[in-house]
Residue, then its C-alpha position, 0 to 999 in steps of 0.5 A: x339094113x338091120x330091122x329091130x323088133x322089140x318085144x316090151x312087157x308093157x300092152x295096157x297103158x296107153x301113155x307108156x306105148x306112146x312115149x315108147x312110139x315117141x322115142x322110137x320116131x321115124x324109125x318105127x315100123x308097126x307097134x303091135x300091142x296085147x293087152x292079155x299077154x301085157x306085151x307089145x312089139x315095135x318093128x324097128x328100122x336100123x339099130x340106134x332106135x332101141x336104145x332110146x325105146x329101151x331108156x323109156x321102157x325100163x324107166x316106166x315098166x315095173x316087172x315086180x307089178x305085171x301080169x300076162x300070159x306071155x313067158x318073159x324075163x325082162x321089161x325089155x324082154x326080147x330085142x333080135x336084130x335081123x339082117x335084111x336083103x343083103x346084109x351080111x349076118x355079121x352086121x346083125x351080130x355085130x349089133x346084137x353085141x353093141x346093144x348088149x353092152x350098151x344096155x348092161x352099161x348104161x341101164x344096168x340091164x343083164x343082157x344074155x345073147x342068143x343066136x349062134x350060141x343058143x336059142x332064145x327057148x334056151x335062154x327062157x329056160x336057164x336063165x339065171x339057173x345054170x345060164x348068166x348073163x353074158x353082160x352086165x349084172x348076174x342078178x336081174x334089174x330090181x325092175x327091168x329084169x333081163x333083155x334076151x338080145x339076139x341075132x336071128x333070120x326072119x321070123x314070123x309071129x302068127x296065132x291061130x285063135x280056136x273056136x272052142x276056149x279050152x286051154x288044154x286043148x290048145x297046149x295038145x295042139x300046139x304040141x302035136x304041130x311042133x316041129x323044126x321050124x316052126x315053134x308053138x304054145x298054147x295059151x289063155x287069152x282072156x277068155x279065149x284061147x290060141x295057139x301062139x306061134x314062132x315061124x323061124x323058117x317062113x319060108x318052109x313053113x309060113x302062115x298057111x301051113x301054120x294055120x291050116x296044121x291047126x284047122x286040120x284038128x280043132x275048128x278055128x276062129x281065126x289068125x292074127x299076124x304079130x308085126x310085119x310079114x317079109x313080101x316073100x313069105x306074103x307072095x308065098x300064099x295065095x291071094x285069095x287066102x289073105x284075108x283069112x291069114x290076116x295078111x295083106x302087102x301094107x303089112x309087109x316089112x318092105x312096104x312100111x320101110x317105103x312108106x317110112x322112107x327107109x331104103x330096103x337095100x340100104x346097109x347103113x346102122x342108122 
């Protein structure tokens, strides 16, 4: 099984997040929208989804028009494929670089990889200075910009909101608990502000360590998982803390894959 999770630069227009939900039919898994970073992520089932997602992202984003808080290259601006359970990693790689082609060919979109080559930070940084595209156009789509398309291990997405809105405050933060394996910003949000986080090995640092790394500085208002949990990561944390970690099981990528019918253990590319 290859999990699919597409960040689109779209969190605000309702009739856009629905044609997105729409085109993804039973294959979507949780869409998770943010009105202040103007962004949204579909957790996806299998690895034929995203095209029709991205077909209706770049048909109805216009990048040259957003505003968000979120760092972002494209309309379609992140999509990692994950293998799950036990899918060799090459089947992820295998279609991190379909994809790629496929969008760079049919929607024009420059697609510019990460994964063994390089970091999707890396990717943020260079591209289009110093970093082309590694398919399609070396110039970005006059609306859609860029995809960074990538092949990762599970990751988990996790903010942590402070008490006090001060932005500098956050940044400090987010730059004192930085670390290998765990990947952190500090952003305005409204008018409030958080320390956004990438857990890139969640099960060495999952979200009680993510949480508690910034409650041991700054008194916080809360967590806020982005998308879905793998079970383990969940199982990992005591019960009781759940609730405060914004955690729960039908949050977890195993239960929305039961619940959508889809086999856990199964390595078709449907």
């Amino acid at each position: 099984m290859i999990e699919c999770v597409v960040n689109v630069s779209e969190g605000r227009d309702a009739a856009t997040l629905d044609a997105l939900a729409d085109s993804a039919g039973d294959a979507l898994l949780d869409l998770h929208r943010d009105p202040h970073h103007h962004r949204s992520v579909l957790t996806l089932a299998g690895v034929d989804a995203v095209r029709a997602v991205a077909r209706v992202a770049v048909g109805r984003i216009d990048l040259t028009r957003h505003d968000g808080v979120h760092p972002r290259i494209g309309a379609v601006d992140v999509v990692p494929f994950v293998a799950l359970g036990r899918t060799p990693s090459a089947d992820a790689l295998a279609a991190r670089d379909d994809y790629a082609r496929w969008s760079a060919t049919e929607l024009a979109v420059p697609c510019l990889l990460y994964g063994p080559e390089r970091t999707l930070p890396d990717v943020r940084r260079a591209a289009f200075a110093g970093l082309l595209p590694d398919h399609g156009p070396d110039t970005p789509h006059p609306t859609a910009g860029a995809t960074a398309v990538g092949a990762r291990p599970i990751l988990v997405a996790y903010n942590v909101w402070l008490v006090e809105p001060d932005l500098s405050l956050a940044r400090r933060i987010a730059r004192e608990i930085r670390r290998p394996g765990l990947r952190s910003l500090g952003l305005q949000v409204g008018d409030r502000v958080q320390v956004s986080m990438n857990l890139v090995a969640p099960d060495d640092i999952g979200p009680g360590v993510a949480y508690d790394a910034v409650a041991a500085r700054v008194p916080v208002a809360g967590a806020e998982l982005v998308g879905l949990v793998p079970r383990r990561v969940l199982l990992a944390e005591p019960r009781h803390r759940w609730a405060e970690l914004d955690l729960a099981e039908d949050r977890t990528i195993e239960a929305r894959l039961d619940r959508a019918g889809w086999p856990w253990t199964d390595r078709s590319r449907r």
